[in-house]
mmCIF file of the N, C-alpha and C atoms, coordinates in Angstrom:
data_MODEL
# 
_entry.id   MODEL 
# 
loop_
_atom_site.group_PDB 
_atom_site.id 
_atom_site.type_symbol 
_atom_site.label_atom_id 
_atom_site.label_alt_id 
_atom_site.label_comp_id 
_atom_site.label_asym_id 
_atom_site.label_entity_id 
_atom_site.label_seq_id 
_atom_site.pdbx_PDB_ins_code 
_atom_site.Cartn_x 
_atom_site.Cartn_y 
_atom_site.Cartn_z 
_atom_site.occupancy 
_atom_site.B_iso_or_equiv 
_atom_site.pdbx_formal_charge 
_atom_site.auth_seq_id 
_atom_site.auth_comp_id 
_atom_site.auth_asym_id 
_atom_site.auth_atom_id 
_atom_site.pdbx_PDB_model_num 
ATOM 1   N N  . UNK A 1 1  ? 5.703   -25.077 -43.092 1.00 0.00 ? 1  UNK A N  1 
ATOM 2   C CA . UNK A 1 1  ? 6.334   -25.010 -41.799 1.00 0.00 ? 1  UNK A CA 1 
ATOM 3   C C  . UNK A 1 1  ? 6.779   -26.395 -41.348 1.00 0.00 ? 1  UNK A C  1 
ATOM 4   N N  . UNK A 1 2  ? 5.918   -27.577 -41.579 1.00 0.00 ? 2  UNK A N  1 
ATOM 5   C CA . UNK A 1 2  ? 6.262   -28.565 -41.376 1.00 0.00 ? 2  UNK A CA 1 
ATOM 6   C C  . UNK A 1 2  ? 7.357   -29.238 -41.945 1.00 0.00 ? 2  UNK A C  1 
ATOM 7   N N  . UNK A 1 3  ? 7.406   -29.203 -43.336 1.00 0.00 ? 3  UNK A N  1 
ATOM 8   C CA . UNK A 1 3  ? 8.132   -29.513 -43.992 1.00 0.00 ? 3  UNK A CA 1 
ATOM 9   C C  . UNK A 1 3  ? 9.679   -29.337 -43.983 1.00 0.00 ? 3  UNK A C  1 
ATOM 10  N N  . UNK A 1 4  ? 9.933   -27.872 -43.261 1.00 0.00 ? 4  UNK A N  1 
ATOM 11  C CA . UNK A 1 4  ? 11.275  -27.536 -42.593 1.00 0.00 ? 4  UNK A CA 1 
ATOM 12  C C  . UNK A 1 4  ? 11.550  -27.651 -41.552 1.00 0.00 ? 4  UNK A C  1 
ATOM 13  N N  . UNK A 1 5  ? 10.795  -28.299 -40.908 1.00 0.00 ? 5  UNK A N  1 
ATOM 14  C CA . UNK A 1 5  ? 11.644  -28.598 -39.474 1.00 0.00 ? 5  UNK A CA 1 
ATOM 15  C C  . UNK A 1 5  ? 11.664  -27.411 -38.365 1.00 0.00 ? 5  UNK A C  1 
ATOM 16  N N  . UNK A 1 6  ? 12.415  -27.691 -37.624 1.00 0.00 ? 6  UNK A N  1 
ATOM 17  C CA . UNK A 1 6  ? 13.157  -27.041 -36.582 1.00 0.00 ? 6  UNK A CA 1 
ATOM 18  C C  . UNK A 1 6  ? 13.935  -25.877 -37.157 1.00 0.00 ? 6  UNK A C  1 
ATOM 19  N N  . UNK A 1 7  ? 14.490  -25.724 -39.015 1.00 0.00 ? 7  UNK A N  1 
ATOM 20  C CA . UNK A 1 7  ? 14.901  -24.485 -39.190 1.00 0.00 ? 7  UNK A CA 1 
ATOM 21  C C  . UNK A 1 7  ? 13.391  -23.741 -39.793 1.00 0.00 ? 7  UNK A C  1 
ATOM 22  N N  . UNK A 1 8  ? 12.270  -24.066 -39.623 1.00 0.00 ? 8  UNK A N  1 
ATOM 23  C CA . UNK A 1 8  ? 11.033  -23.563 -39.813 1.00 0.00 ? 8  UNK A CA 1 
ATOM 24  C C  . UNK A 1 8  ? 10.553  -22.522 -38.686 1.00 0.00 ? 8  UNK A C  1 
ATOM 25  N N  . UNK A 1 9  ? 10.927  -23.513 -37.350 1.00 0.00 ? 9  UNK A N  1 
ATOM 26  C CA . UNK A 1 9  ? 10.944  -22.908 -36.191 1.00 0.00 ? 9  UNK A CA 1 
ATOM 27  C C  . UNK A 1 9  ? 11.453  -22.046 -35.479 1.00 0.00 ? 9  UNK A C  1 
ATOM 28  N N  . UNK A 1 10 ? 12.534  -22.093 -36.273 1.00 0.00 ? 10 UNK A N  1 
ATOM 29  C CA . UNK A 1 10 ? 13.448  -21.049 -35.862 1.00 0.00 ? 10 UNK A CA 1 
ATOM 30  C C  . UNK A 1 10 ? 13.653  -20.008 -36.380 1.00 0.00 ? 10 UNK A C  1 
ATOM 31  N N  . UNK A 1 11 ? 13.089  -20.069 -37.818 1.00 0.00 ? 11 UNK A N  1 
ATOM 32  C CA . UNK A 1 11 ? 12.609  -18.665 -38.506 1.00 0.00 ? 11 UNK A CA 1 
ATOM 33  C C  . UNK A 1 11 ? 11.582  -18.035 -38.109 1.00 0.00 ? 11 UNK A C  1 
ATOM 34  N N  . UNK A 1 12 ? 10.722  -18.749 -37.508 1.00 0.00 ? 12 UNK A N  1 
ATOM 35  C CA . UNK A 1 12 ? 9.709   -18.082 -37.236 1.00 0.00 ? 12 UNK A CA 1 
ATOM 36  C C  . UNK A 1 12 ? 9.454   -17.254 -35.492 1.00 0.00 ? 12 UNK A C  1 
ATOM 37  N N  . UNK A 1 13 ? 10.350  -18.418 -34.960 1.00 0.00 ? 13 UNK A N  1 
ATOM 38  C CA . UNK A 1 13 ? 10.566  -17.207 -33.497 1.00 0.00 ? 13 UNK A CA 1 
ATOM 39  C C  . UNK A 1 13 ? 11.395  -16.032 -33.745 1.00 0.00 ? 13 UNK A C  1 
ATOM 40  N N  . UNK A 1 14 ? 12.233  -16.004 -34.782 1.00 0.00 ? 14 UNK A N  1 
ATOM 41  C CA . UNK A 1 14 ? 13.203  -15.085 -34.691 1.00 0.00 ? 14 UNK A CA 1 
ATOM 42  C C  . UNK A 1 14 ? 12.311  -13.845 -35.505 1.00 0.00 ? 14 UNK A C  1 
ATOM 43  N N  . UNK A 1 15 ? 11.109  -14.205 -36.542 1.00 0.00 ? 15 UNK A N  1 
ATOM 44  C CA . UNK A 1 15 ? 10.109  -12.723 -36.662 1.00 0.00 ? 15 UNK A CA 1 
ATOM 45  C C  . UNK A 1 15 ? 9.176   -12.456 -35.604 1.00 0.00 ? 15 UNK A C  1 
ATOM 46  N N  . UNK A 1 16 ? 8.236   -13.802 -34.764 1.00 0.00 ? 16 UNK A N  1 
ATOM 47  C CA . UNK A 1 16 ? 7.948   -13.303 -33.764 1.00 0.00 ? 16 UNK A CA 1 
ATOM 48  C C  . UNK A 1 16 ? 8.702   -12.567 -32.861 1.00 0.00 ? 16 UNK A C  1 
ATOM 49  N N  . UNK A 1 17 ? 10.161  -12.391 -32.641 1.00 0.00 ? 17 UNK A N  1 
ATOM 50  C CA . UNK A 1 17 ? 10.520  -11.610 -31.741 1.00 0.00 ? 17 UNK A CA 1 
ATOM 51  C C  . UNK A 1 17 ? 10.488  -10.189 -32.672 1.00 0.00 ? 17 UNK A C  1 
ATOM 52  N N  . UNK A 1 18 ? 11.067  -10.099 -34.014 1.00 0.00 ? 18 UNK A N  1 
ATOM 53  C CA . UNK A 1 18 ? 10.929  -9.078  -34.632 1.00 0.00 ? 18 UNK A CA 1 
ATOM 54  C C  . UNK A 1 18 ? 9.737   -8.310  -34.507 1.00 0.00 ? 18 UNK A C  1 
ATOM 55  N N  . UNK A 1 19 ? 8.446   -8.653  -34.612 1.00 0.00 ? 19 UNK A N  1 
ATOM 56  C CA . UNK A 1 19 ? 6.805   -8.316  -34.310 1.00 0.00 ? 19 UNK A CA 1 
ATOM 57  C C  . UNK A 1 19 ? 7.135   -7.769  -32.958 1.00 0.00 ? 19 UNK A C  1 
ATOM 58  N N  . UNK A 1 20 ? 7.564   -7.661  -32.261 1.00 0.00 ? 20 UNK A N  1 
ATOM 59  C CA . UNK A 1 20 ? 7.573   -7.745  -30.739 1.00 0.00 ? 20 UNK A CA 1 
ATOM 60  C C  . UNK A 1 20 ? 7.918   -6.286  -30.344 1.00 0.00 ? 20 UNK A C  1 
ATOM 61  N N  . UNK A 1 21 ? 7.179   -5.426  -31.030 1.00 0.00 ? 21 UNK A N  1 
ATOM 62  C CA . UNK A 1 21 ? 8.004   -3.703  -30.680 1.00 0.00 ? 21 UNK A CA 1 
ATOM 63  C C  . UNK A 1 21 ? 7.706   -3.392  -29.466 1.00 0.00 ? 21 UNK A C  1 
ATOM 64  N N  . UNK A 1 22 ? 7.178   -3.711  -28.518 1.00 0.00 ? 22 UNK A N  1 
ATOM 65  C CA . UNK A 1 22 ? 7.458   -3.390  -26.921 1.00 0.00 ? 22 UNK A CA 1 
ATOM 66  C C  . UNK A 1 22 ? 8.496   -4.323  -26.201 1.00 0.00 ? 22 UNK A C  1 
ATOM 67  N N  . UNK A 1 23 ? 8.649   -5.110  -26.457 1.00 0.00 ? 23 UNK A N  1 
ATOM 68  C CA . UNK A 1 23 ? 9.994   -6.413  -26.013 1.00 0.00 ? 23 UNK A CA 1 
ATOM 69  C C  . UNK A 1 23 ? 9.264   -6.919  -24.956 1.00 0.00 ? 23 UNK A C  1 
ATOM 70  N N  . UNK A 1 24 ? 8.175   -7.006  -24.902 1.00 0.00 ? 24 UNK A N  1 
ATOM 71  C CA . UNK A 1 24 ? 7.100   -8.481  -23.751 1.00 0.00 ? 24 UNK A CA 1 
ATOM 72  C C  . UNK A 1 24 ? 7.292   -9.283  -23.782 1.00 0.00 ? 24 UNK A C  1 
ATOM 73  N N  . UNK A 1 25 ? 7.517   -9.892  -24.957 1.00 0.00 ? 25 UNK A N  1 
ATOM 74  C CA . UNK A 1 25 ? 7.941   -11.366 -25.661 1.00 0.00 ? 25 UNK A CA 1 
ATOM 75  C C  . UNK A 1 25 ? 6.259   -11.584 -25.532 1.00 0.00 ? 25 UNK A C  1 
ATOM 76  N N  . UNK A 1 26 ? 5.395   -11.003 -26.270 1.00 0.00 ? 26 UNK A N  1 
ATOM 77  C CA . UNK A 1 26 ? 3.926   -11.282 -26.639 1.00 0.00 ? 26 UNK A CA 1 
ATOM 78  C C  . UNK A 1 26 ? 3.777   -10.511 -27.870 1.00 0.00 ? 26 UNK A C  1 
ATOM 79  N N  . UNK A 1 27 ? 2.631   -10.651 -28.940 1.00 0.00 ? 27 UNK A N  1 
ATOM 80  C CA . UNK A 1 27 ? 2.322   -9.653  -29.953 1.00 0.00 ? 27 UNK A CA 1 
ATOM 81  C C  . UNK A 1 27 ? 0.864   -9.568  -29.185 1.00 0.00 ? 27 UNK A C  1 
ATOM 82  N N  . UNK A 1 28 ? 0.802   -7.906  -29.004 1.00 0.00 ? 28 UNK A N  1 
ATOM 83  C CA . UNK A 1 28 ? -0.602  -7.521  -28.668 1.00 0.00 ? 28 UNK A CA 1 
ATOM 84  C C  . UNK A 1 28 ? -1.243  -7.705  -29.872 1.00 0.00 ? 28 UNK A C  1 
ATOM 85  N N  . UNK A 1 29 ? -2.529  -7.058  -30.377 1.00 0.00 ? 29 UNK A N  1 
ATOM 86  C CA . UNK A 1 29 ? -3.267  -7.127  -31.388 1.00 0.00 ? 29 UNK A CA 1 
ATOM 87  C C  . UNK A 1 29 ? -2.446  -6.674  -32.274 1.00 0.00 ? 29 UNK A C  1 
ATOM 88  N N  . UNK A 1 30 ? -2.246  -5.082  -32.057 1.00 0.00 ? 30 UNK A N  1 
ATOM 89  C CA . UNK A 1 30 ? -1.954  -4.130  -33.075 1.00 0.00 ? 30 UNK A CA 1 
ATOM 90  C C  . UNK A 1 30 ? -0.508  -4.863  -33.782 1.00 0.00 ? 30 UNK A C  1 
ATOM 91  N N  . UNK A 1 31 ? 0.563   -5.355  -32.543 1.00 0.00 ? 31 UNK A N  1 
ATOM 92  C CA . UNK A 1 31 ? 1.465   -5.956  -33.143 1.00 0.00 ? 31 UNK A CA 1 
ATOM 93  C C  . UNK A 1 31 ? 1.368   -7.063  -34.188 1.00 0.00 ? 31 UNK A C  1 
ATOM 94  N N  . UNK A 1 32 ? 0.146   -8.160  -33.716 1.00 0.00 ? 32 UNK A N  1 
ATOM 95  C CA . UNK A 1 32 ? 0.202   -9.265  -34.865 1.00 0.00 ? 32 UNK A CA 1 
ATOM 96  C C  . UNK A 1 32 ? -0.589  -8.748  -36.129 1.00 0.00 ? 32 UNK A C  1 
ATOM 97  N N  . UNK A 1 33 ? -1.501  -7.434  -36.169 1.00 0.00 ? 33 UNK A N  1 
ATOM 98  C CA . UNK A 1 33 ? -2.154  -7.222  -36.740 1.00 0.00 ? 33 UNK A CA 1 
ATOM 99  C C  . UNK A 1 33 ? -0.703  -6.415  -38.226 1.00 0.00 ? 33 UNK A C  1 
ATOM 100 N N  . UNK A 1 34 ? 0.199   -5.788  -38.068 1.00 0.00 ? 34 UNK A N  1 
ATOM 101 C CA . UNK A 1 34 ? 1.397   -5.466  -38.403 1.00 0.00 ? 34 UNK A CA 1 
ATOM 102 C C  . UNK A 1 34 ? 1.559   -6.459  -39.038 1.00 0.00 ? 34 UNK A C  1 
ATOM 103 N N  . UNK A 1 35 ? 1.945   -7.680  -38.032 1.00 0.00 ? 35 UNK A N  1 
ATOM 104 C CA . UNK A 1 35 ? 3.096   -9.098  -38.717 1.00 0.00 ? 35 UNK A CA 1 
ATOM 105 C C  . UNK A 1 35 ? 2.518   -9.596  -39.892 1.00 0.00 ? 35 UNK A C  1 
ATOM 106 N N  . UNK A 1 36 ? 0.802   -9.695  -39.800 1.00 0.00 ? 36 UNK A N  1 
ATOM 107 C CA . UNK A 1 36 ? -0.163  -10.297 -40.423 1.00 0.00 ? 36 UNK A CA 1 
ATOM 108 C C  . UNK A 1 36 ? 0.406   -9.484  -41.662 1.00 0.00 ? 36 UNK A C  1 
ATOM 109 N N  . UNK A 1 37 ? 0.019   -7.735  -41.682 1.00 0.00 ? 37 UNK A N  1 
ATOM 110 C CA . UNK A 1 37 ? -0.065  -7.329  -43.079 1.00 0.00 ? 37 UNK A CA 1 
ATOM 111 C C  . UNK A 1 37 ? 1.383   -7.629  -43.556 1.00 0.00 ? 37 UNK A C  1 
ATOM 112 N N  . UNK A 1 38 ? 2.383   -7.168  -42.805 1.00 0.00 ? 38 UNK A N  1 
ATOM 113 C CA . UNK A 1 38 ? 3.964   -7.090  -43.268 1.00 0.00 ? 38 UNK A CA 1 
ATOM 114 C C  . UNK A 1 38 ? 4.272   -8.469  -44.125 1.00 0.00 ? 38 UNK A C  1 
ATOM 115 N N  . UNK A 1 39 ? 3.630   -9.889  -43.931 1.00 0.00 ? 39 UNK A N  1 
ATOM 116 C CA . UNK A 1 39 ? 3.644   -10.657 -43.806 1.00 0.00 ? 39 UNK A CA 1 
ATOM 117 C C  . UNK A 1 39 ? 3.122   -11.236 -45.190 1.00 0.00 ? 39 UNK A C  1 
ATOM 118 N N  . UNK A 1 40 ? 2.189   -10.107 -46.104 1.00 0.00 ? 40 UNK A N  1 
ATOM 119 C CA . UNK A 1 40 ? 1.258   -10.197 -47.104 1.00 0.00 ? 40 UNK A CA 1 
ATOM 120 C C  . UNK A 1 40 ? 0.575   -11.631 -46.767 1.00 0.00 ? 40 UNK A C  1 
ATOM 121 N N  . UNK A 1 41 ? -0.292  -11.639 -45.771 1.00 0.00 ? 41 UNK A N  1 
ATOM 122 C CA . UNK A 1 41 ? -0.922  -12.937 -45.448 1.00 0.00 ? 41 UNK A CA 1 
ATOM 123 C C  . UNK A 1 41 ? -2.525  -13.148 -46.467 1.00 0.00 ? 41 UNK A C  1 
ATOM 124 N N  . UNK A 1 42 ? -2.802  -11.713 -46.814 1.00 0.00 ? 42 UNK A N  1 
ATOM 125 C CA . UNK A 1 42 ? -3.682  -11.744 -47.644 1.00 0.00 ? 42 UNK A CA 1 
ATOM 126 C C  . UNK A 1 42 ? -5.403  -11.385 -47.076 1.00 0.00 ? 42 UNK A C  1 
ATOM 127 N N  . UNK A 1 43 ? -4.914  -11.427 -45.704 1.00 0.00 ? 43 UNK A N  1 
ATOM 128 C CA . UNK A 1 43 ? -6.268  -11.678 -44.596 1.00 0.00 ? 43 UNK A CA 1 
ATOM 129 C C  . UNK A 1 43 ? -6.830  -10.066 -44.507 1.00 0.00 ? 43 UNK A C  1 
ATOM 130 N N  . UNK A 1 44 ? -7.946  -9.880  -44.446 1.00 0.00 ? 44 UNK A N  1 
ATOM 131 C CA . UNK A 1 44 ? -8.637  -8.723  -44.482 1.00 0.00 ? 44 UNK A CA 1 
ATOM 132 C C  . UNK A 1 44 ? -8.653  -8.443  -42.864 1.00 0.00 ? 44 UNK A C  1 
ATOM 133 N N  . UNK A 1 45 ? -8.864  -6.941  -42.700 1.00 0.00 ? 45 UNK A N  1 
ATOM 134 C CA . UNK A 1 45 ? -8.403  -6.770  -40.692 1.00 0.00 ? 45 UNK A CA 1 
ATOM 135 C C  . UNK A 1 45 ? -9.879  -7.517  -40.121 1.00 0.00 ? 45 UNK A C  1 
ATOM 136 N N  . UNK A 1 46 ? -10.774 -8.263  -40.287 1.00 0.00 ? 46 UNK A N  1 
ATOM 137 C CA . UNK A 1 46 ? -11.692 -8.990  -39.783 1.00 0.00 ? 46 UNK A CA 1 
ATOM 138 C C  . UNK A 1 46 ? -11.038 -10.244 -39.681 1.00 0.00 ? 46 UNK A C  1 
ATOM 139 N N  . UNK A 1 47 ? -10.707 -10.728 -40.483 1.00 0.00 ? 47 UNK A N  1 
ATOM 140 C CA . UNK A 1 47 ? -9.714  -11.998 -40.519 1.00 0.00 ? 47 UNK A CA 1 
ATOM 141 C C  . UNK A 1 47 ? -8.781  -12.231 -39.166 1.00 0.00 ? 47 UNK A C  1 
ATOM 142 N N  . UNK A 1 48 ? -8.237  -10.963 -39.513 1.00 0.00 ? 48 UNK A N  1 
ATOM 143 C CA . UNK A 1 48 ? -6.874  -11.027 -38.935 1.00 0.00 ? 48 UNK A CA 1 
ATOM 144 C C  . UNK A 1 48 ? -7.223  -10.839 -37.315 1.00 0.00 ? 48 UNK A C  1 
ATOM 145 N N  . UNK A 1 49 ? -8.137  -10.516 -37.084 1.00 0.00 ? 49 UNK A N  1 
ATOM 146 C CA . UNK A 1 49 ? -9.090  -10.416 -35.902 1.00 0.00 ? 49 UNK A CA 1 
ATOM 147 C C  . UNK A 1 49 ? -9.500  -11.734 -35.147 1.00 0.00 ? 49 UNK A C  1 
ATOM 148 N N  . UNK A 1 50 ? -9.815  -12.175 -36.226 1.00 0.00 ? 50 UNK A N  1 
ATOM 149 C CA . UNK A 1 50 ? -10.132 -13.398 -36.017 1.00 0.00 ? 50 UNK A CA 1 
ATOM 150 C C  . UNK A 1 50 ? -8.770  -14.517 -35.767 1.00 0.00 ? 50 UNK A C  1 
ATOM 151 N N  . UNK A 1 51 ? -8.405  -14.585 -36.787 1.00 0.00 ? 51 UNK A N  1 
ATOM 152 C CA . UNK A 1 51 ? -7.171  -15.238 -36.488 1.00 0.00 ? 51 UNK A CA 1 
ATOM 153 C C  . UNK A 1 51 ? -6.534  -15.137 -35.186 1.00 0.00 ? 51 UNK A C  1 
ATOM 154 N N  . UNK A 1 52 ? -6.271  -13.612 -34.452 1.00 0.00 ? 52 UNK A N  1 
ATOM 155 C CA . UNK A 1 52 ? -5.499  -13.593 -33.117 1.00 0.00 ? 52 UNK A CA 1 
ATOM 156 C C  . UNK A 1 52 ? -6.556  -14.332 -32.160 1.00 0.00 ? 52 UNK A C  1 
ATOM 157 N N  . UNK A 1 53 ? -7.746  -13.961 -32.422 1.00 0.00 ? 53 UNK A N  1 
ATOM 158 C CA . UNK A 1 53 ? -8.409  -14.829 -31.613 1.00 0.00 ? 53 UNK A CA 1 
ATOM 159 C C  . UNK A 1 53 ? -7.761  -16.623 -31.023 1.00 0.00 ? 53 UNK A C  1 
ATOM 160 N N  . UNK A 1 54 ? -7.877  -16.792 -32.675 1.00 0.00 ? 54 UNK A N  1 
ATOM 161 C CA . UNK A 1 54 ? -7.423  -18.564 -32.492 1.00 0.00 ? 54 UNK A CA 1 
ATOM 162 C C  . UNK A 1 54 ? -6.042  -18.372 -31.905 1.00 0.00 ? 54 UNK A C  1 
ATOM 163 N N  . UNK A 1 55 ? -5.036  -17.547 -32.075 1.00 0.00 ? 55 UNK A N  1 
ATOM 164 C CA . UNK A 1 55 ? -3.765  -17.516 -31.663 1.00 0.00 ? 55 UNK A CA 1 
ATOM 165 C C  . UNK A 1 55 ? -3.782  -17.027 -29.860 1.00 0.00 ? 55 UNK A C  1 
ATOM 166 N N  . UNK A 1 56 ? -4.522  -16.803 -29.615 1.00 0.00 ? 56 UNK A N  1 
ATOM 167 C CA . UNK A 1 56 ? -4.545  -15.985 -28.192 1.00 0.00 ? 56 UNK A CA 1 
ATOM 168 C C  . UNK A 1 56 ? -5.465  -17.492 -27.096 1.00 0.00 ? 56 UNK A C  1 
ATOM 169 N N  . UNK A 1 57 ? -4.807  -18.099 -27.225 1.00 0.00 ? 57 UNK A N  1 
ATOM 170 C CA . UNK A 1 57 ? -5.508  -19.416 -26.390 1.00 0.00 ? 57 UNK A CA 1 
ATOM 171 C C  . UNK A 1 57 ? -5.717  -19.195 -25.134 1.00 0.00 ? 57 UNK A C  1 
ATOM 172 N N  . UNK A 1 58 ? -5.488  -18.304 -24.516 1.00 0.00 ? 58 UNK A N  1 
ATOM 173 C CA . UNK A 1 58 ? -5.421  -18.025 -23.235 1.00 0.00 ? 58 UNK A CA 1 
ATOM 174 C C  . UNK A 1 58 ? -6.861  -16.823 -22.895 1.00 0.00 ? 58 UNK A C  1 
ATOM 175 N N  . UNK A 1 59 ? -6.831  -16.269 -23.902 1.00 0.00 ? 59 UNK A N  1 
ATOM 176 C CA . UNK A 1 59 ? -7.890  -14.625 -24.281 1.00 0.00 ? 59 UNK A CA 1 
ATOM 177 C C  . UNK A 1 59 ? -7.575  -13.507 -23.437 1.00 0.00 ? 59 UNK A C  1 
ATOM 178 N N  . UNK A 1 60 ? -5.979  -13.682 -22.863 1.00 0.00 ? 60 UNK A N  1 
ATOM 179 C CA . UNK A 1 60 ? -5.361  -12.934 -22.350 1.00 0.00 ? 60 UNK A CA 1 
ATOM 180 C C  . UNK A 1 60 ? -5.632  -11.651 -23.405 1.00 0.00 ? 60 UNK A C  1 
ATOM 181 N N  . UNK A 1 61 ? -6.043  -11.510 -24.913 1.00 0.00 ? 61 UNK A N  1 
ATOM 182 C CA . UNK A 1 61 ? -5.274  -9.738  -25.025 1.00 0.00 ? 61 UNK A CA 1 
ATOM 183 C C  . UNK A 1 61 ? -3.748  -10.459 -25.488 1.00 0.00 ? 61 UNK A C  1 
ATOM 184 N N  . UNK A 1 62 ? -3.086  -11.242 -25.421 1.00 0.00 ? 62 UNK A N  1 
ATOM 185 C CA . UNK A 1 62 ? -1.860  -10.693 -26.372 1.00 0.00 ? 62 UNK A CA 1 
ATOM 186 C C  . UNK A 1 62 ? -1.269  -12.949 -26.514 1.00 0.00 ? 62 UNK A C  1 
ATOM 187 N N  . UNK A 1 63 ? -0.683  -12.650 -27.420 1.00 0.00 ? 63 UNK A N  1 
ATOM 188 C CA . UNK A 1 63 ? 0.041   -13.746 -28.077 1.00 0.00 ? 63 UNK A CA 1 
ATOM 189 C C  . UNK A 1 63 ? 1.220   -14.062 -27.428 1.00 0.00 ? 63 UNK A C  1 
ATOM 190 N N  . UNK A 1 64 ? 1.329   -15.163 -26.543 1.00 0.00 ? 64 UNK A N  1 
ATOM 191 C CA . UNK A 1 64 ? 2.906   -15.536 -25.891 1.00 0.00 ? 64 UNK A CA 1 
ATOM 192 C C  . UNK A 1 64 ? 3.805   -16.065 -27.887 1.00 0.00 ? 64 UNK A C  1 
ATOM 193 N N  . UNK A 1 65 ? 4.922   -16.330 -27.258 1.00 0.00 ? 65 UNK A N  1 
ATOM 194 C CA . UNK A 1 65 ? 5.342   -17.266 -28.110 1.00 0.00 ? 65 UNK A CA 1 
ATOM 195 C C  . UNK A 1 65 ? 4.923   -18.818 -28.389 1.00 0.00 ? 65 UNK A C  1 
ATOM 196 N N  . UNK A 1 66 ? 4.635   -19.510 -27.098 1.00 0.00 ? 66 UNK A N  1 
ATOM 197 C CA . UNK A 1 66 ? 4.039   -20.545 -26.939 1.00 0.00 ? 66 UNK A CA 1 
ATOM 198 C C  . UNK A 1 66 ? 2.773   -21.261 -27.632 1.00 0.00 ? 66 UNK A C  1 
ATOM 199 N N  . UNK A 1 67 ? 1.661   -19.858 -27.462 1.00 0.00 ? 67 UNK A N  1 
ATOM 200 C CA . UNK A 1 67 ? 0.574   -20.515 -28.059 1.00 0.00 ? 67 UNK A CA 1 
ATOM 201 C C  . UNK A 1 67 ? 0.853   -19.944 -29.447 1.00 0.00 ? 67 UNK A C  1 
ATOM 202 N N  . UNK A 1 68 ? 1.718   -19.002 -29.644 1.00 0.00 ? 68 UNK A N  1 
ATOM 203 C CA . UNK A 1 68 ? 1.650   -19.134 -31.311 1.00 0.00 ? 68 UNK A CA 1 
ATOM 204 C C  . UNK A 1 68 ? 2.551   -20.132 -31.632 1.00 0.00 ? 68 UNK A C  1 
ATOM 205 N N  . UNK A 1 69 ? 3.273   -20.750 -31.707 1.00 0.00 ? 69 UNK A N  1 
ATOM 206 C CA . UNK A 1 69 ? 4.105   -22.309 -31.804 1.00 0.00 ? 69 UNK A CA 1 
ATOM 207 C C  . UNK A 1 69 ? 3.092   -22.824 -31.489 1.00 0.00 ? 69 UNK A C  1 
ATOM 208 N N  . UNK A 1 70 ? 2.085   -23.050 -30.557 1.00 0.00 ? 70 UNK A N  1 
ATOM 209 C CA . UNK A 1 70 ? 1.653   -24.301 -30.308 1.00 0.00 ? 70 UNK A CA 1 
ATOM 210 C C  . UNK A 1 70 ? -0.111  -24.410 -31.283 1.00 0.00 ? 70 UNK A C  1 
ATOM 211 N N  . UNK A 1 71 ? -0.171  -23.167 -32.222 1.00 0.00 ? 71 UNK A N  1 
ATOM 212 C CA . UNK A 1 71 ? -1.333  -22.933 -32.893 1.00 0.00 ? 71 UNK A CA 1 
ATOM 213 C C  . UNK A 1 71 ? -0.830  -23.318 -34.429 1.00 0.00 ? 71 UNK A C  1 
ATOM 214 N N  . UNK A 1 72 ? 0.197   -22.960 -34.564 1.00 0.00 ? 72 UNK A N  1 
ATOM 215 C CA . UNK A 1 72 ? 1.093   -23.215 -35.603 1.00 0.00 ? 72 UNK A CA 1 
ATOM 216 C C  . UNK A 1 72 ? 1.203   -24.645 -35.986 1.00 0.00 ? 72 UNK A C  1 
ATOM 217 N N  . UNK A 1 73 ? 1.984   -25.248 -35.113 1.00 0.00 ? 73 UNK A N  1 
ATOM 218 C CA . UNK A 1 73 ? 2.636   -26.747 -34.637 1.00 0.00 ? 73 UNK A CA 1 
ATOM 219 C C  . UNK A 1 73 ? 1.237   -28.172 -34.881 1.00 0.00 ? 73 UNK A C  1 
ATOM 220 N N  . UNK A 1 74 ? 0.329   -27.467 -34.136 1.00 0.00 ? 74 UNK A N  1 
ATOM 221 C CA . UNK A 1 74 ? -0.385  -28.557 -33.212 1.00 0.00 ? 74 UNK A CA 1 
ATOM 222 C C  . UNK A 1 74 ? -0.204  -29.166 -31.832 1.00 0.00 ? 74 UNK A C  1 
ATOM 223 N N  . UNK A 1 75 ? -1.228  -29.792 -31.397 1.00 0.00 ? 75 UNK A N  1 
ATOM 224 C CA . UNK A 1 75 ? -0.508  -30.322 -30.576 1.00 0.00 ? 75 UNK A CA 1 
ATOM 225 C C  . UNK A 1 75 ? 0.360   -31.646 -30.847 1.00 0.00 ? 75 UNK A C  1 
ATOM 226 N N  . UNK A 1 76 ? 1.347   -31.799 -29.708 1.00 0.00 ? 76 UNK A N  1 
ATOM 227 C CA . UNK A 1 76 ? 2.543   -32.765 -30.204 1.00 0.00 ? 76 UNK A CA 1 
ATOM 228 C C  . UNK A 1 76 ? 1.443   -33.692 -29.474 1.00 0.00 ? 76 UNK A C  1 
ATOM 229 N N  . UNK A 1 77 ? 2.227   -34.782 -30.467 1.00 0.00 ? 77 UNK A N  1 
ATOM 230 C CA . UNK A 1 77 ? 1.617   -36.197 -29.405 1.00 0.00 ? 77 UNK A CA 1 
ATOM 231 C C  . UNK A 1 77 ? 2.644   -36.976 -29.069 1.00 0.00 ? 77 UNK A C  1 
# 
């Protein structure tokens, strides 16, 4: 992801919006839990459980775009 840049970034909002089958502009569970398998990430559904966890920075229940860019990314300095 790093390695490509900004067209890294931009591939990747454009499947997060794809993931996005209610149009919230969030992935609930079930949605990232989808992206995860569609995705062949390899992660078992405990994983992938886990994972939204780390992606859900807020523990709102669902994934903005933001904190997944910003879980992705790091923080900028």
């Amino acid at each position: 992801m790093k390695s490509r840049g900004a067209t890294g970034i931009m591939g990747m909002g454009r499947k997060f919006r794809i993931y996005d089958d209610n149009g919230d502009k969030t992935l609930n569970q079930e949605e990232f839990h989808k992206a995860m398998t569609e995705l062949r990430m390899g992660l078992s559904p405990e994983e992938i459980h886990t994972a939204f966890g780390v992606f859900d920075r807020d523990g709102n229940g669902s994934v903005d775009y933001n904190e997944f860019l910003r879980t992705i990314r790091g923080e900028m300095n």
